[in-house]
N, C-alpha and C positions, 0 to 999 in steps of 0.2 A: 474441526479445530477445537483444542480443547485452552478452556482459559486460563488463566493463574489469578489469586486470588492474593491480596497482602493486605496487612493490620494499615489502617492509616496515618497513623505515627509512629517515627521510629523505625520503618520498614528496612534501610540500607546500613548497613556495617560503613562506618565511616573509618578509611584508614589514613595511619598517622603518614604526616609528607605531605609537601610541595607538591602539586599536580599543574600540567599545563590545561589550558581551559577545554573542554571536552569538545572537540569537535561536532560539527554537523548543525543540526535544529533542535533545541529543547524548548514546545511552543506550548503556552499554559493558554488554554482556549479559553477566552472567553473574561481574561485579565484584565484590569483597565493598566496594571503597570507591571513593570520586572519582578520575578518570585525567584527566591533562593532557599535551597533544598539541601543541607550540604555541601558540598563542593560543585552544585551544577548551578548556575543561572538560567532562569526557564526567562522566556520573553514573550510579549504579550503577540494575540494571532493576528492582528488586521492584515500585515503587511502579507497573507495567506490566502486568506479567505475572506471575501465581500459580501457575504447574506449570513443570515440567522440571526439570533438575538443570543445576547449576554444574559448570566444568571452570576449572583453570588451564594455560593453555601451556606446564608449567615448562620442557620438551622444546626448546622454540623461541627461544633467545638471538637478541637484535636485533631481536624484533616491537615493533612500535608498540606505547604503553602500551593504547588502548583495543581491540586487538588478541591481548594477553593473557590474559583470559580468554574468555569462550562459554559459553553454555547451548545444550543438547541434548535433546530430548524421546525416551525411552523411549515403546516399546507400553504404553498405558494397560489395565490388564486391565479397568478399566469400560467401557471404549467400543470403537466398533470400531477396532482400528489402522488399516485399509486408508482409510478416510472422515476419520481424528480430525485435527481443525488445531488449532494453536496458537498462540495469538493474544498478541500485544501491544498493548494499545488506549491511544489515547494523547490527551491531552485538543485538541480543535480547537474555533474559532470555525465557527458552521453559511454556508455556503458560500464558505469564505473556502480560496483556494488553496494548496498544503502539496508541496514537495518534498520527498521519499522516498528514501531511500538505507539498502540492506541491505549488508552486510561482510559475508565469507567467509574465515575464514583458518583449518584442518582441524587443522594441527598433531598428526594422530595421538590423538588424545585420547582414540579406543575402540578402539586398539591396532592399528586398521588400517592399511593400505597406502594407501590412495585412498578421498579423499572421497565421502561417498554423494550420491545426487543426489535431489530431491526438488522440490516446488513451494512458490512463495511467492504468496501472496494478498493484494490492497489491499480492504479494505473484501467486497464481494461479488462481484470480479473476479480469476481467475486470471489474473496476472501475466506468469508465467514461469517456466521451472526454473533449477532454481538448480542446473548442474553445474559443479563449479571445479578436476577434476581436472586438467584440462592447464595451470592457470595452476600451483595446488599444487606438480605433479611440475618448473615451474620454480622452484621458491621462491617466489613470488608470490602475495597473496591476491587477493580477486574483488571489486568492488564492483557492485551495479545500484542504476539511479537511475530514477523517476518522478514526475511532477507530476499531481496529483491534486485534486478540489474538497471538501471537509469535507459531506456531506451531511447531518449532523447536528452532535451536540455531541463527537462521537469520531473516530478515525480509527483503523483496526485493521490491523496487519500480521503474517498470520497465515503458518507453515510449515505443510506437511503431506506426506504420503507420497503417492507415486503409483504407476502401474503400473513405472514405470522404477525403484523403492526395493526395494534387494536384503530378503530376509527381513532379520532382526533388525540391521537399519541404522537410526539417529535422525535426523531433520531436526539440524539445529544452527545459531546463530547467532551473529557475534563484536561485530557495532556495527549500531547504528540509528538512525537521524537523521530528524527530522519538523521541518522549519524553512519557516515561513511565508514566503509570497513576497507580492509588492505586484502590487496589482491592473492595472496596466499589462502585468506578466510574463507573455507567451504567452498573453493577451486574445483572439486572434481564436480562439482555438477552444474551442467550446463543451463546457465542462466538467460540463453534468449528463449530457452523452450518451457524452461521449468522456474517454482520459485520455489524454497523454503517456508512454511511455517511450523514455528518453535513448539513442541507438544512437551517436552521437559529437559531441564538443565539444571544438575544439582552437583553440591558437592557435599562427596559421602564422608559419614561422620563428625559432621559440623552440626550445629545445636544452635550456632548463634542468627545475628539478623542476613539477610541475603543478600550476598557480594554483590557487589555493582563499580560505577565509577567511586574513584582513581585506579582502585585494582584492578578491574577489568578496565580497558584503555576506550572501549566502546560502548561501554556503561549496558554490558547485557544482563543481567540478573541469573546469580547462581544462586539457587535454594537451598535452604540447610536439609540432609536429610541423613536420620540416622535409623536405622535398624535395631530394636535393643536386642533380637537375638544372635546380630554378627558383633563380635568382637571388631570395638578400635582401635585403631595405635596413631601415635604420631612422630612427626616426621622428623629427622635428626639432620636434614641436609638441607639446604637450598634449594632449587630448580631455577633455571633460565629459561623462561618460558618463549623466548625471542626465537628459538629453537624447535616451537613447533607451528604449526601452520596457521591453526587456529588460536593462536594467542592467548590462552587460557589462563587468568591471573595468578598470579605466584599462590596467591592463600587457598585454592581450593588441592594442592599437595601437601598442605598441610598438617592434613587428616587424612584416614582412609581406612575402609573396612577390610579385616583378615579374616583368612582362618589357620589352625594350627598346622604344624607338620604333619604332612599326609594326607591333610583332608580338603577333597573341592568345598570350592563357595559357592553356594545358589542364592541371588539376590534378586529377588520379582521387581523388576523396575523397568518402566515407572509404574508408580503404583495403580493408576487406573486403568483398564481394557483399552487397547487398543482399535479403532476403526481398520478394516484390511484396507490396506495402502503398502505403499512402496516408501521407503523412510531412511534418512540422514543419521547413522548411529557412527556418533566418537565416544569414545574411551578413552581414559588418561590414569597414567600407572606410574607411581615413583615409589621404587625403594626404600624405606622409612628409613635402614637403619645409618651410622653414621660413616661416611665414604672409606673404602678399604677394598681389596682385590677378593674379598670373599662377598661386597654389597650389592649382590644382585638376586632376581630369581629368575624362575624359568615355570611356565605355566601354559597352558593352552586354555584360548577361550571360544566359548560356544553360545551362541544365543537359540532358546528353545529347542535346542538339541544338534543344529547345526553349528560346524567347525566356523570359525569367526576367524582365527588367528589360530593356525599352531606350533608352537615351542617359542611362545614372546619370553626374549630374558629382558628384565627389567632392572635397570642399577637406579642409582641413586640423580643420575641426570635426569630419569624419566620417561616416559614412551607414552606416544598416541595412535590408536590402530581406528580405522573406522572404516566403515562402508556407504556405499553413497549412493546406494539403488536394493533396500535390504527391503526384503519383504515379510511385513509383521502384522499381525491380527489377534484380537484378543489382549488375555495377559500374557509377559513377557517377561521369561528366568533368564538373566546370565549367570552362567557356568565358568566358574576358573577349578582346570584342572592341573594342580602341579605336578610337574617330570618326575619320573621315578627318579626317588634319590637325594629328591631336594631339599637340603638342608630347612628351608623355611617354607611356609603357605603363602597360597599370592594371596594378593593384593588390591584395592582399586578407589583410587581418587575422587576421581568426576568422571561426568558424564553429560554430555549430549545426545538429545531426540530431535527431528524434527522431521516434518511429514515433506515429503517432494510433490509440489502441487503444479502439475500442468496449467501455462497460461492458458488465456482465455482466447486467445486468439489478439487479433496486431492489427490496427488501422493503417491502413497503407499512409507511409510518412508524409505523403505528398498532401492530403486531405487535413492531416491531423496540422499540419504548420496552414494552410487554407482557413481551415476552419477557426485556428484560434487566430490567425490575421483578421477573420471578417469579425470573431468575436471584439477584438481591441478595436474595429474601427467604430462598430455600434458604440452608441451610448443608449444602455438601460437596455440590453440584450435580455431575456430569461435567467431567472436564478442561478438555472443548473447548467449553462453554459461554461463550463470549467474542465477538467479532465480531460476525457478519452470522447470524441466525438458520437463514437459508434458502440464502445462495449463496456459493460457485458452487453449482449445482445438484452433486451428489455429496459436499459437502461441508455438508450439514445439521448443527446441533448433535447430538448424540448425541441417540435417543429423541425429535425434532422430525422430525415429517413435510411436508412444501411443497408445493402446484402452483407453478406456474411464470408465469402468465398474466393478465393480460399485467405486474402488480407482483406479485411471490412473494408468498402467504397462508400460513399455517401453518392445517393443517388438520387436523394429530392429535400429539399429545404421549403418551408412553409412557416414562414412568420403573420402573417394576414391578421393586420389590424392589433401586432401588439405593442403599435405606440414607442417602436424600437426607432432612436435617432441618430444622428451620425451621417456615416459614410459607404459605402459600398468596400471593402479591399478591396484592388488590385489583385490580390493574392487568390481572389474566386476563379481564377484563371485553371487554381492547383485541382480543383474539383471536375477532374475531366473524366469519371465516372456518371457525374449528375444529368438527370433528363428533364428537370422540373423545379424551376426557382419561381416562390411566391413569395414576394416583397409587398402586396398591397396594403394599402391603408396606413400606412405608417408615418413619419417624419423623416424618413431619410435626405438628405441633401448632397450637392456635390454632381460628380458627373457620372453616366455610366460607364464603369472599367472597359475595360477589352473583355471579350469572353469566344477570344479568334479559337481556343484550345477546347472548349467546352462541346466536342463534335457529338456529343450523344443527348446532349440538350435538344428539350422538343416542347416543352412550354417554356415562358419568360414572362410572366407580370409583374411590372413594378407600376402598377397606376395607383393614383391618390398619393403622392410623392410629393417630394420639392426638389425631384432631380433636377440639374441642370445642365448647361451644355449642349452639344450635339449626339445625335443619335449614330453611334459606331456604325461605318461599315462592315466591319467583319460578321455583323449580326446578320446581313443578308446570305451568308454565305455558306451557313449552319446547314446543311442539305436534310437534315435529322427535324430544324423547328416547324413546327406546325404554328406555334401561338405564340403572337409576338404583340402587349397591350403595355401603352405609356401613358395614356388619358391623365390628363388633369397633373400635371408636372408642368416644371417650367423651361422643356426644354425650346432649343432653339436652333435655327438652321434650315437646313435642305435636307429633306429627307434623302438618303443615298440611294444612288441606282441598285444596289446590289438585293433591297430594301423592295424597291416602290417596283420593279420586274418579275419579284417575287409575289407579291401580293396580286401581279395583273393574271400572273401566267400558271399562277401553282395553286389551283383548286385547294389544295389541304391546307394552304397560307393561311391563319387571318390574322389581320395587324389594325390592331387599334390605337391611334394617337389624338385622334379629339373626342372630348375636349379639352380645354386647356390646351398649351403649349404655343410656340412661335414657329409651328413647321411648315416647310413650304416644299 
């Protein structure tokens, strides 16, 4: 994953007009109130994320207002620091498409020299790391950007520590953007297997600050990028950008770099070496000059010496050719070769890169709504109880155990003595993968749910409780439990036959319920 880097004030080209209010999440972490940036309003994270601490940049004259402040995440002493993530979850329609965008700007804010470095996660996929020293040490903050599919009703973007995170260093975050895209947007690639991240998006021949919203409708960032040994020209016509898939703002056809009659364009971009991956490349091409039956060209293009497109005529409406599984490594020349004969040299607008990153693998849906049920009925659950229950793999909820195969199961939960309150869900019914629930020592209250589905279950402690109620019969009937202990709870009742024939006649039984309790 490669970062972007911008000035902290003054970053976006603000264009003239009316704009309707930009859709989706613009979330300034770490705000005690609303920031406004131009035409976006950022709004403050709580209603996001429940752990970390707040910081203000007071250090840092001339940042962007949603730049300003940050949140930070300290070592949680409940969980493990080395595993714990920290999550933002943020409300989505279930498979509906979502660009992603994290900010970075350090500011000193835990008195150090240089930013820490750590990882950020989508959903149940590691991402990327996020180091932004060398942008920092020039005054610049960091942005990465992702397009992603909503696979339920949430979408979660989680930090975390990794082997590269010095001792007592924090993740930290300054802005978070989760703004829905229309269904046309990067189409050809299949979004429950794959995701997008943005490695470059420029528009050629531009000098000025870098397009964003109202131009762009999804406020994605096109960079200025000019070549001084290609010639530019600009544009004498309009475009209707509603016309191509990817929605690409009217201003980046603006511009665009030529070359004369007769001669190919070789244009190394993007500028830095590519990682060998598999990669999301569009194109976008308008005819500069002004509309007439002779405004058009004809050109073929090639990337690093493969045919890309041949014989694209380009008029003055425009054209977008892209590939959507292209395999690139290193540095990377496009090639436009125009058609014998051609009155004019081609041409080229903008451009999009981005890398096709295989998810991480899928928590079976059934665990993942279980699991955040049990989280909502706890009070004062683990920090990192947020996200993705099981992945990436290394990054489990605290005290949640996973296979991996071929959809993660959660297969053992182990909370012992972390002072978690509440209630048990109902919804643990969904964890019919799991063999081993520890509940001890805690403050839970309420009754024990059903757990008639949980057939692979083969320990059950919940003693030193303030469970109440009766003791389910379905629990005797678990052919799978060996260990079944309620000591010191308040529950009450007859123990059930299904329970107390168990314990006489099944050597591997053993069931413990005093002391404590009203059972009989």
């Amino acid at each position: 994953m490669i970062p972007f880097s911008f000035l902290l004030a003054g970053a976006l080209v603000l264009l003239v007009g009316v704009a309707d209010a930009l859709s989706g999440y613009q979330i300034s972490c770490g705000a005690t109130s609303a920031k406004v940036a131009g035409n976006v309003t950022w709004v403050r994270d709580g209603a996001f994320i429940y752990v970390g601490k707040a910081a203000e940049l007071t250090g840092s004259p001339g940042v962007m207002p949603m730049l300003s402040s940050l949140r930070y995440f300290p070592a949680d002493a409940s969980s493990s620091a080395a595993t714990t993530k920290y999550c933002y979850v943020v409300p989505a329609a279930m498979h509906a498409r979502y660009l992603v965008r994290t900010t970075y700007y350090y500011g000193g804010f835990d008195g150090g020299e240089a930013p820490p470095v750590f990882d950020q996660i989508i959903d149940g996929t590691r991402w990327s790391a996020v180091d932004t020293a060398g942008a920092y040490a020039r005054g610049l903050a960091t942005y990465y950007e992702a397009v992603v599919e909503a696979a339920g009703k949430e979408v979660s973007v989680c930090l975390a520590r990794s082997a590269a995170t010095a001792p007592g260093r924090s993740p930290f975050i300054n802005a978070l953007e989760v703004v829905p895209l229309e269904g046309s947007v990067y189409s050809a690639i299949n979004f429950t297997a794959y995701a997008l991240s943005t490695i470059a998006r420029h528009s050629f021949g531009y000098d000025g600050s870098i397009i964003g919203y109202p131009g762009d409708r999804f406020n994605r960032y096109w960079e200025p990028y000019s070549d001084g040994s290609i010639p530019v020209v600009e544009s004498q016509a309009n475009v209707t950008t509603e016309a191509f898939w990817n929605k690409p703002p009217e201003a980046v056809f603006r511009r665009g770099l030529t070359a004369s009659r007769g001669k190919s364009l070789d244009l190394q971009w993007p500028p830095a070496p590519l990682p060998a991956a598999s990669y999301y490349l569009a194109l976008y091409f308008q005819d500069n000059r002004g509309p007439s039956a002779l405004s058009w060209r004809v050109f073929d293009v090639a990337v690093n010496g493969q045919p890309f497109f041949t014989g694209l005529n380009v008029s003055t409406a425009g054209s977008m050719v892209y590939g959507a599984q292209w395999p690139l490594s290193g540095q990377t020349t496009i090639t436009l070769t125009p058609a014998p004969g051609s009155p004019v040299g081609p041409l080229i607008n903008a451009a999009e890169l981005l890398m096709v990153v295989p998810l991480g693998g899928r928590t079976h849906p059934r665990d993942v709504i279980g699991m955040q049920e049990l989280a909502r009925g706890f009070m004062n659950p683990p920090s990192d109880w947020r996200g993705d229950p099981c992945l990436p793999k290394g990054n489990s909820w605290t005290g949640v155990t996973c296979n991996q195969d071929p959809l993660a199961r959660v297969i053992g939960l182990n909370l012992t003595n972390f002072r978690v309150g509440g209630s048990i869900s109902d919804n643990i019914a969904n964890l019919t993968a799991i063999s081993s629930i520890w509940l001890v020592g805690n403050n839970l209250t309420g009754p024990i749910p059903d757990m008639s589905l949980l057939n692979h279950l083969v320990s059950l402690h919940l003693e030193d409780n303030g469970l109440t109620g009766p003791l389910p019969e379905p629990l005797g009937n678990l052919t799978r439990l060996e260990e079944l202990s309620v000591q010191n709870n308040n529950l009450q009742g007859t123990i059930p036959s299904s329970i107390r024939n168990r314990a006489m006649l099944d050597t591997r039984f053993r069931f413990q319920y005093t002391p404590g309790n009203n059972l009989s």
